[in-house]
C-alpha positions as CSV (number, residue, x, y, z in Angstrom):
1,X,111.4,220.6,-119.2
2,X,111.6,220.6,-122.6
3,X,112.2,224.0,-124.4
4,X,111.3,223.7,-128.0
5,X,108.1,221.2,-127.1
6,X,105.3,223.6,-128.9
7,X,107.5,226.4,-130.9
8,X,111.1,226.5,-131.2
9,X,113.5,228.9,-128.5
10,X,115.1,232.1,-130.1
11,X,118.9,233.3,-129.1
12,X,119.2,237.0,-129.3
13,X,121.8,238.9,-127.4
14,X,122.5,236.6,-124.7
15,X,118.7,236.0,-124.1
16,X,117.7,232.6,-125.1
17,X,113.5,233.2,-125.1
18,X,111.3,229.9,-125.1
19,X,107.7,230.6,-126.0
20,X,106.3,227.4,-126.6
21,X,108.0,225.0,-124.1
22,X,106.3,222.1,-121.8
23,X,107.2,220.7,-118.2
24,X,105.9,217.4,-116.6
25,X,104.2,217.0,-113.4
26,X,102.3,214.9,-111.9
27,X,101.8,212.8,-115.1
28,X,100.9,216.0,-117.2
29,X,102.3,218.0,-119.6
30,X,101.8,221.9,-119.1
31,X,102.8,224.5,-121.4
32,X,105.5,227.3,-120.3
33,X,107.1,230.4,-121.6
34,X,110.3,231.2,-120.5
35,X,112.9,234.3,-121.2
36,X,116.4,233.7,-119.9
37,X,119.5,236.4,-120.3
38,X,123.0,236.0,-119.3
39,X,125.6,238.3,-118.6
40,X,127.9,238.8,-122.2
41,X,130.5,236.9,-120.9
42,X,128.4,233.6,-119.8
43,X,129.3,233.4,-116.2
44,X,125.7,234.1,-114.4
45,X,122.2,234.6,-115.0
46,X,120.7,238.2,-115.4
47,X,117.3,238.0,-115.4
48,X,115.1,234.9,-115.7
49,X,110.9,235.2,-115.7
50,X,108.2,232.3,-116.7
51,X,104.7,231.9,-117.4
52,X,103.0,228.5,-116.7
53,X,100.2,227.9,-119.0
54,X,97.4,225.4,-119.5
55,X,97.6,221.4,-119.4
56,X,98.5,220.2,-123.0
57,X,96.1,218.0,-124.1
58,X,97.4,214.6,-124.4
59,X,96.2,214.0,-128.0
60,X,99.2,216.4,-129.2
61,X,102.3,214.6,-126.5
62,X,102.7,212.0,-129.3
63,X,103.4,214.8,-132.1
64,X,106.0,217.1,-130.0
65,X,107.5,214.2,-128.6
66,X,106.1,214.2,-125.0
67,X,106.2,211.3,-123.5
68,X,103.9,209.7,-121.4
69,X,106.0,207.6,-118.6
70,X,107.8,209.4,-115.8
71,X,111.2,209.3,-115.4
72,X,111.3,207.8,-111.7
73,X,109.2,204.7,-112.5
């Protein structure tokens, strides 16, 4: 998972919010949104939601630093 892959995260009151992140699977790349808050004195997770998006096309992995081998071979 890789946060800042597309757009960079925001920190805001305790909620770090990741609209332009990427995950791998399966030898893809696919585009994610993420908003994550924690309590105000760090010790647990309040609220976490996601939205998987589309493949990212493989012509942009090169220029946001997405690789193209997987970590287990």
């Amino acid at each position: 998972l890789v946060p800042y892959a597309m757009a960079d995260t925001q920190l805001a009151d305790h909620v770090l919010t990741a609209p332009g992140g990427a995950f791998r699977s399966r030898r893809q790349w696919f585009a994610i949104a993420f908003t994550c808050a924690v309590a105000a004195d760090l010790s647990h997770v309040q609220g976490f939601s996601f939205s998987v998006g589309e493949p990212i096309p493989r012509e942009l992995w090169e220029a946001h630093f997405l690789t193209e081998e997987d970590a287990d071979e």
